[in-house]
C-alpha positions as CSV (number, residue, x, y, z in Angstrom):
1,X,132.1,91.0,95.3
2,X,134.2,89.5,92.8
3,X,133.7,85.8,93.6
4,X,129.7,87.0,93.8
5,X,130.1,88.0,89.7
6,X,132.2,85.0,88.7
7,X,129.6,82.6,90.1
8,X,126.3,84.6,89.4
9,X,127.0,87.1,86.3
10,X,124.8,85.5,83.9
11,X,121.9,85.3,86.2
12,X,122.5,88.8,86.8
13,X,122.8,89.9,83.7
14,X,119.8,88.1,82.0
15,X,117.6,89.7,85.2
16,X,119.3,92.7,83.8
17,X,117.6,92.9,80.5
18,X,114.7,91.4,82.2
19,X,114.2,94.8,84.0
20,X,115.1,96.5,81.1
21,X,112.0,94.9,79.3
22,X,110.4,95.8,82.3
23,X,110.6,99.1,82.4
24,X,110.6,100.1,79.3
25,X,106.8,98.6,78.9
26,X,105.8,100.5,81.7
27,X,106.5,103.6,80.5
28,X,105.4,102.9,76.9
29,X,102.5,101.9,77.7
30,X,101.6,105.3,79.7
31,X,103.0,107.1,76.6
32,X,100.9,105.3,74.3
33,X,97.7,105.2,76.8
34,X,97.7,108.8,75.6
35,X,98.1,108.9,72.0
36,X,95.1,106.0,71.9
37,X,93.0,108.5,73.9
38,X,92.7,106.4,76.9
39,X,91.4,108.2,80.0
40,X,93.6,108.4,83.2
41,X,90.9,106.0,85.0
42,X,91.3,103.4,81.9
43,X,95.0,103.6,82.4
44,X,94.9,103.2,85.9
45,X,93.2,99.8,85.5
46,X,95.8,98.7,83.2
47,X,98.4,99.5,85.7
48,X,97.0,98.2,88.6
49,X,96.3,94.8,86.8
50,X,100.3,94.5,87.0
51,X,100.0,94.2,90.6
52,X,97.0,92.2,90.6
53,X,99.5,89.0,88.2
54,X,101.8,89.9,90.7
55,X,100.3,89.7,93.5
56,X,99.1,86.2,92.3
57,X,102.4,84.7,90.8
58,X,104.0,85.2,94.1
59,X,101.5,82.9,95.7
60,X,101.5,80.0,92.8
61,X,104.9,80.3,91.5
62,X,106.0,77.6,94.2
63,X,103.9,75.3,93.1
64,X,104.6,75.2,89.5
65,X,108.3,74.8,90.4
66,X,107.7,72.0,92.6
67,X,105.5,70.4,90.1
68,X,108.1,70.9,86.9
69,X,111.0,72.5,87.8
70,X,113.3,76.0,87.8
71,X,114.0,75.9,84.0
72,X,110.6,75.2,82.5
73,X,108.8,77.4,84.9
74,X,111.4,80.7,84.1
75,X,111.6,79.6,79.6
76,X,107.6,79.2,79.9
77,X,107.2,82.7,82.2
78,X,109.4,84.5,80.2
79,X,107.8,83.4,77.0
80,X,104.9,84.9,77.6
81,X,106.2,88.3,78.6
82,X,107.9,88.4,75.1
83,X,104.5,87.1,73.5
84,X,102.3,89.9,75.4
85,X,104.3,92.8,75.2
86,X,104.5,92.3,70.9
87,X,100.2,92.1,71.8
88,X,100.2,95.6,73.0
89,X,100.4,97.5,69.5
90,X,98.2,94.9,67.6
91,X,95.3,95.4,70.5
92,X,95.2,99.0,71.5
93,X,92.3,98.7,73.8
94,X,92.5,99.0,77.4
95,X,90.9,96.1,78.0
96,X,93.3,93.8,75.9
97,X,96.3,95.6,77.8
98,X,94.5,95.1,81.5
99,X,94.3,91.3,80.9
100,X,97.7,91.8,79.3
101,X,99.2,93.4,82.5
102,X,97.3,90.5,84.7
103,X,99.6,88.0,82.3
104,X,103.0,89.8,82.2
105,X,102.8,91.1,86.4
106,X,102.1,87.2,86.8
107,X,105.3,86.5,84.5
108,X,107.8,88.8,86.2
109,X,106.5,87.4,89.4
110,X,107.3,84.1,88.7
111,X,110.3,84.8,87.2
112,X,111.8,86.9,90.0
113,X,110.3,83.6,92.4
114,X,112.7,81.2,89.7
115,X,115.5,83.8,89.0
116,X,115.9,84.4,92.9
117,X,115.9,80.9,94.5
118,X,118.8,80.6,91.8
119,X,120.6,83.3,93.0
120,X,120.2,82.3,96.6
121,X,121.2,78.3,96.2
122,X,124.6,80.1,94.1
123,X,125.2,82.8,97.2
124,X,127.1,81.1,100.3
125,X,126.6,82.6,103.9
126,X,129.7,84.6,103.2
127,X,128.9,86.2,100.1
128,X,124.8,86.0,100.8
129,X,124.6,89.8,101.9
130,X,126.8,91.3,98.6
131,X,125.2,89.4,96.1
132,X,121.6,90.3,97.0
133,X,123.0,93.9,97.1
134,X,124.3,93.2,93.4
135,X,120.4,91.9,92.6
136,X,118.9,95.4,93.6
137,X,121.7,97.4,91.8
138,X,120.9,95.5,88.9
139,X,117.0,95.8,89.2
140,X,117.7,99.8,90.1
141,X,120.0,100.2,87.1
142,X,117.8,98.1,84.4
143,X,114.7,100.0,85.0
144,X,116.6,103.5,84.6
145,X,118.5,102.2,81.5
146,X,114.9,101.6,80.1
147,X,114.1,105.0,80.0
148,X,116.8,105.8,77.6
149,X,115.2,103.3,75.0
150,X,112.2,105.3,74.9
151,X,113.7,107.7,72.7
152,X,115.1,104.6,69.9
153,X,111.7,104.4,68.6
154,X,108.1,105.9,67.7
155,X,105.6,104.9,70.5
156,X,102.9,105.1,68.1
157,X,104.6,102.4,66.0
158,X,105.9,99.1,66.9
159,X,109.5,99.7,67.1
160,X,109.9,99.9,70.8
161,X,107.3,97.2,72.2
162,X,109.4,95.1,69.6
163,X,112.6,96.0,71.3
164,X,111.4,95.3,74.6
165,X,109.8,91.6,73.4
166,X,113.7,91.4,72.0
167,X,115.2,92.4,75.5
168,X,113.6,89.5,77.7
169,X,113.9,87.4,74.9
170,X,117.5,87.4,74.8
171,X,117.5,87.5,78.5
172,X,116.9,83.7,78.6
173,X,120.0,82.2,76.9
174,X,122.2,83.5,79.8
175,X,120.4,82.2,82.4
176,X,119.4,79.1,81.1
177,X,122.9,78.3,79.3
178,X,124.3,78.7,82.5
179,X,121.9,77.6,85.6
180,X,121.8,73.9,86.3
181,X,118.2,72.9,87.7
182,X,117.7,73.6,91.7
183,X,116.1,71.5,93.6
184,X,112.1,72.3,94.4
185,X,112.0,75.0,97.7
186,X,109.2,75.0,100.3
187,X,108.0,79.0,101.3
188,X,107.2,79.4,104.4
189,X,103.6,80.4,105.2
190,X,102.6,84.0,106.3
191,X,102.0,84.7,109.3
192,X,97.9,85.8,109.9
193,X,97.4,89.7,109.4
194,X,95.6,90.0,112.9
195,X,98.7,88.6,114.7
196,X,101.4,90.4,112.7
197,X,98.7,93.4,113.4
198,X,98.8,93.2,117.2
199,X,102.9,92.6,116.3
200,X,103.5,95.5,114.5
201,X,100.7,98.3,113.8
202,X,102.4,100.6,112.0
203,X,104.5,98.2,109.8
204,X,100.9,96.9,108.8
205,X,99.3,100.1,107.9
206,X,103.0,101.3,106.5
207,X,103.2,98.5,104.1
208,X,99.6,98.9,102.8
209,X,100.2,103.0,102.1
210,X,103.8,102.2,100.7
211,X,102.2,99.4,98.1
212,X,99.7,102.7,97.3
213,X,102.7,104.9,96.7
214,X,105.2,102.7,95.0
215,X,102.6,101.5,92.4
216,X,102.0,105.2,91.8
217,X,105.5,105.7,90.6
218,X,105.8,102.4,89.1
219,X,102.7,102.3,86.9
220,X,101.3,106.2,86.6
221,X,104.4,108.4,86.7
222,X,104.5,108.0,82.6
223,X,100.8,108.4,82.5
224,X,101.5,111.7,84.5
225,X,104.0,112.8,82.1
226,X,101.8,112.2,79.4
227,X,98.8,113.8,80.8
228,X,101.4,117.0,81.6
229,X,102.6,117.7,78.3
230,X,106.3,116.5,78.7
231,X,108.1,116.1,75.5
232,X,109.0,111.8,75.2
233,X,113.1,112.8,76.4
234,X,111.8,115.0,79.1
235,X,109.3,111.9,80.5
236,X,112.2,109.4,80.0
237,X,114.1,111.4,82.7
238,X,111.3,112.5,85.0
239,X,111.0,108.3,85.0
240,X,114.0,107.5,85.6
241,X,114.6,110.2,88.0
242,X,112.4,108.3,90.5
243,X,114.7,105.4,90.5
244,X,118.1,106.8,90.1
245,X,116.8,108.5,94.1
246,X,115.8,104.7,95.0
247,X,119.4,103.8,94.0
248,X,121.1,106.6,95.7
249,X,119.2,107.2,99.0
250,X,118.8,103.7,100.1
251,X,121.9,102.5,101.4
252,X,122.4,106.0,103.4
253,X,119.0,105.5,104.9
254,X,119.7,102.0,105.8
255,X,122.9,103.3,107.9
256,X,120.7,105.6,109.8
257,X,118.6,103.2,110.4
258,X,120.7,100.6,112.6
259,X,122.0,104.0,114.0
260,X,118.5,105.7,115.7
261,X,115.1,105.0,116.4
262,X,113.4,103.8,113.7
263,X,110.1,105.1,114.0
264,X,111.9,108.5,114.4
265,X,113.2,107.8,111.0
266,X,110.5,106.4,109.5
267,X,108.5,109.7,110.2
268,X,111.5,112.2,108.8
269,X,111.6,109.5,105.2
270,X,107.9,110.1,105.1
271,X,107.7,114.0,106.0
272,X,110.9,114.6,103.1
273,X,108.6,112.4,100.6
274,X,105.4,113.8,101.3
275,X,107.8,117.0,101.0
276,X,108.9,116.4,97.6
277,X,105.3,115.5,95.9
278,X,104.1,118.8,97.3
279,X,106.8,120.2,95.6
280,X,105.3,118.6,92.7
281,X,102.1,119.5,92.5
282,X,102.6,122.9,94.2
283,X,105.4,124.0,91.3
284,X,105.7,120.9,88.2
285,X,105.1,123.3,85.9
286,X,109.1,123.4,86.3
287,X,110.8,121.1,85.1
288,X,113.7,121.4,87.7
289,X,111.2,121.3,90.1
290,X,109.5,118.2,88.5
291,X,113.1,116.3,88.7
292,X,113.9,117.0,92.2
293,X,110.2,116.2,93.2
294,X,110.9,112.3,91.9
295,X,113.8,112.2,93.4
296,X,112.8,113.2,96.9
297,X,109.5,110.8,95.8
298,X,111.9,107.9,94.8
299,X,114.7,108.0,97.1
300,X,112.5,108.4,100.5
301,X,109.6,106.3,99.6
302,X,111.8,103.0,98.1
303,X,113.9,102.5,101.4
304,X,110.7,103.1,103.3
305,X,110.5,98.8,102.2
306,X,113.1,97.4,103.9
307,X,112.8,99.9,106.9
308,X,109.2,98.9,107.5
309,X,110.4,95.4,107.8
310,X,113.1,95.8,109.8
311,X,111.2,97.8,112.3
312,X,109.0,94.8,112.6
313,X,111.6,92.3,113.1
314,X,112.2,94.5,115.9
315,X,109.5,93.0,117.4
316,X,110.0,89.5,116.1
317,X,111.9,86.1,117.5
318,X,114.1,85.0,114.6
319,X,112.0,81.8,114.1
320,X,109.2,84.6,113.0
321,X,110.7,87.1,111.0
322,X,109.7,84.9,107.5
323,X,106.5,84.4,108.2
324,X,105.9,88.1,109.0
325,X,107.5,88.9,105.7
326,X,105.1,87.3,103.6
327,X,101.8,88.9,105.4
328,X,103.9,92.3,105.1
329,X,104.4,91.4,101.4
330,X,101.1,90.4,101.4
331,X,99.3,93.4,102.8
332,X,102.1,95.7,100.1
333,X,100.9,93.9,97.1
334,X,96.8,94.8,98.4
335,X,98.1,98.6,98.5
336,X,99.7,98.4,95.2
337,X,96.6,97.0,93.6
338,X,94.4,100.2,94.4
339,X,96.8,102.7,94.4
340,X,96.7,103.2,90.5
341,X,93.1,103.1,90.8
342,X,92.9,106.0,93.0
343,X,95.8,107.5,91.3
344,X,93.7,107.5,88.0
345,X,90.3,109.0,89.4
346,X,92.6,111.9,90.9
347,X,94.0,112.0,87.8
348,X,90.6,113.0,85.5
349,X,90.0,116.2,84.0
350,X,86.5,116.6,86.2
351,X,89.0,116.0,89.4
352,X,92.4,117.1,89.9
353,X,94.2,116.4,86.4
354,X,97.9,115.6,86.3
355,X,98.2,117.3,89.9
356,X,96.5,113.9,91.5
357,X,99.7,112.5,91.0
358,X,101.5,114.0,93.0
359,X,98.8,114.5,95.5
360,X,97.8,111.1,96.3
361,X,101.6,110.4,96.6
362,X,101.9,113.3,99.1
363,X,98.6,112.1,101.1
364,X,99.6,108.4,101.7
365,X,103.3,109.2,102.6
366,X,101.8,112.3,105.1
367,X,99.9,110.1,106.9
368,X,102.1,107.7,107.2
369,X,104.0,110.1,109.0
370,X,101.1,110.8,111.6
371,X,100.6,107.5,112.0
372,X,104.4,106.8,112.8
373,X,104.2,109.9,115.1
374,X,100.9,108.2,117.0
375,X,102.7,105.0,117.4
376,X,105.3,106.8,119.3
377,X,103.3,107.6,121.9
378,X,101.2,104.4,121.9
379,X,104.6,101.9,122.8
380,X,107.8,102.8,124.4
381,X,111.0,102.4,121.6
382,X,113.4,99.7,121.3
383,X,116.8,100.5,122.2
384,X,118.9,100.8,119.0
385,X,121.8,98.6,120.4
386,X,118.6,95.8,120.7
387,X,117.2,96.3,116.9
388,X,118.0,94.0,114.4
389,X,119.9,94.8,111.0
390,X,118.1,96.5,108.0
391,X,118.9,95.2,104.7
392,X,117.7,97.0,101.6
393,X,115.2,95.4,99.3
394,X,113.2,97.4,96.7
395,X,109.5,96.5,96.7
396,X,110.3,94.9,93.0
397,X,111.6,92.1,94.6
398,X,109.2,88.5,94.9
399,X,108.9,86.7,98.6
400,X,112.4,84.9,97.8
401,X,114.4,87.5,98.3
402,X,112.8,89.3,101.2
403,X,113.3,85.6,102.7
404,X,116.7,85.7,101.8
405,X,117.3,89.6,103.3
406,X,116.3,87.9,106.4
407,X,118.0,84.9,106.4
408,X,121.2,87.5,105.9
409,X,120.1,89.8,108.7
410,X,119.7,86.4,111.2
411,X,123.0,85.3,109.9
412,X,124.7,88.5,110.4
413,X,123.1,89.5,114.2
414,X,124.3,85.4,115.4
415,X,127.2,86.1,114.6
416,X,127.5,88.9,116.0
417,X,126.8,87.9,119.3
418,X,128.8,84.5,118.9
419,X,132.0,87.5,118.6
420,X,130.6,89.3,121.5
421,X,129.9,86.0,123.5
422,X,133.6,84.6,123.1
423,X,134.9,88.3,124.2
């Protein structure tokens, strides 16, 4: 772990105020959404448009390094974010911040693409798996430390968008004072969504409710807090809350999940989560209640990522597992594009108010749940001494580093049975 922070600490912490920016703009945005007057199905297009730049940078990002390289790709990228989130406050209409959000999910994208294949080429086989758990801790940790900086400044004024245009600013000179140029990567190409369909069902039709569920939390949670009433402090927490669960609960579930049958576990994740919205909806008006709600939400639905790809590399020869990475990334980033959008109509005064939240979130992760429960009787388990390795990866993660989880798993299982072959 140490020789991981000696080589790599500046990357990490520049991605470290990154996230900070990150998800502090998130949340301010959903605060201010509702001192401007916007509707909940106006916010939810500005949220969703995140996911839309994302979904998109993920896809062109390699191209633009091959073309000019790491460094110019990650200064111009991050320029940008720092140039649209000081845009916010001086256009406060929800179309201004929907294109805005197309532009800065694009950004992040791309800079997660750059900041990851950095990462990687520092990371040797040995130290691979610890400093790609270091990369999560840090994403985890920088989007809960946002929340605190919601309560520095007036989200009516300018103060705080300023602070979080400050934040990524600053978040270039370590990197880039301290990363030499890589050389230009080749992704590897998804594999088609009817053949990783007929591969794995229910990691198909997980992915697509989890990118629903996720981009729920990640984009309307502070629009819900808003909409509720919640005093700014209590809304930093209830935000945060979500994460701090993510941070906690997935390394636990990972262990259970090279330990028993993963569907089985799939199903028990998605019962506890569907669980905890209920719990939301049924008693919020709590805050207690409220708190332990997102962190049931966070801390199931988060590792439910990395479990839905490792139970399709169950399925998968080594040679595969990539390629089925990047349609399940694929299919994710579709389900995070409309989940705000349903989130929002739920959302409206004539519909279910602030309860939608927490419904939609409960309706997706339930029928996840049946689903994993008809796939069990549809196709007989793996046996859990056959299954692969899980390795955790939040869904705010780019392609890079979902390749690199499975590069570590592949590593990890050969030699394993290199050790059991010489026995």
């Amino acid at each position: 772990m140490l020789q991981v922070l000696s080589s790599a600490w500046a990357l990490l912490l520049g991605m470290g105020f990154l996230m900070v920016g990150n998800g502090l703009q998130g949340t301010l945005l959903g605060v201010r959404g509702e001192i401007e007057g916007f509707s909940t199905f106006q916010m939810s297009f500005v949220m969703s448009a995140y996911f839309v730049g994302f979904l998109g940078g993920s896809k062109l990002t390699p191209e633009m390094i091959r073309r000019v390289g790491h460094v110019r790709v990650f200064a111009a990228l991050a320029s940008f974010i720092s140039a649209v989130m000081i845009m916010y406050p001086m256009l406060t209409d929800p179309i201004a911040w929907s294109i805005g959000r197309v532009v800065i999910g694009f950004c992040f994208s791309g800079v997660y693409v750059t900041a990851e294949s950095w990462l990687n080429n520092a990371a040797s086989n040995e130290n691979r798996g610890q400093a790609l758990s270091l990369y999560m801790i840090v994403q985890m940790m920088g989007i809960v430390s946002a929340q605190a900086l919601m309560l520095v400044g007036d989200p009516a004024g300018y103060e705080t968008f300023v602070i979080a245009s400050i934040l990524v600013s600053v978040s270039f000179a370590p990197i880039l004072l301290s990363i030499s140029p890589t050389p230009a990567f080749d992704t590897t190409q998804p594999m088609s969504l009817k053949e990783l369909m007929n591969t794995s069902p229910l990691g198909c039709v997980g992915m697509f409710l989890l990118g629903g569920i996720f981009s729920a939390q990640f984009g309307m949670s502070a629009v819900y807090g808003a909409k509720a009433g919640l005093s700014l402090k209590e809304l930093s927490l209830f935000v945060a809350t979500f994460y701090v669960g993510a941070l906690l609960l997935q390394y636990p579930i990972g262990w259970l999940s090279d330990r028993m049958d993963r569907r089985i576990l799939i199903l028990l994740v998605s019962v506890l989560g569907g669980a905890g919205a209920l719990m939301g909806m049924v008693v919020g008006w709590k805050y207690e209640f409220l708190l332990i709600a997102a962190f049931a939400i966070g801390g199931m639905s988060n590792p439910l990522y990395s479990l839905l790809i490792a139970y399709t590399n169950d399925y998968l020869d080594h040679e595969d597992m990539a390629a089925a990475s990047g349609g399940l990334i694929f299919i994710n980033g579709l389900g995070a594009i409309a989940g705000p959008l349903v989130t929002g109509w739920l959302m409206g005064d004539e519909i279910f108010g602030p309860a939608g939240f927490f419904l939609i979130i409960a309706a997706l992760l339930l029928v996840l749940a049946v689903y994993a429960l008809y796939r069990m009787t549809q196709r007989a388990s793996i046996p859990v001494d056959e299954t692969g390795h899980m390795s955790p990866i939040y869904p705010t993660v780019s392609p890079v580093a979902v390749e690199v989880a499975q590069e570590y798993v592949i590593e990890t299982e050969q030699e394993e049975q290199e050790a059991q072959d010489v026995v």
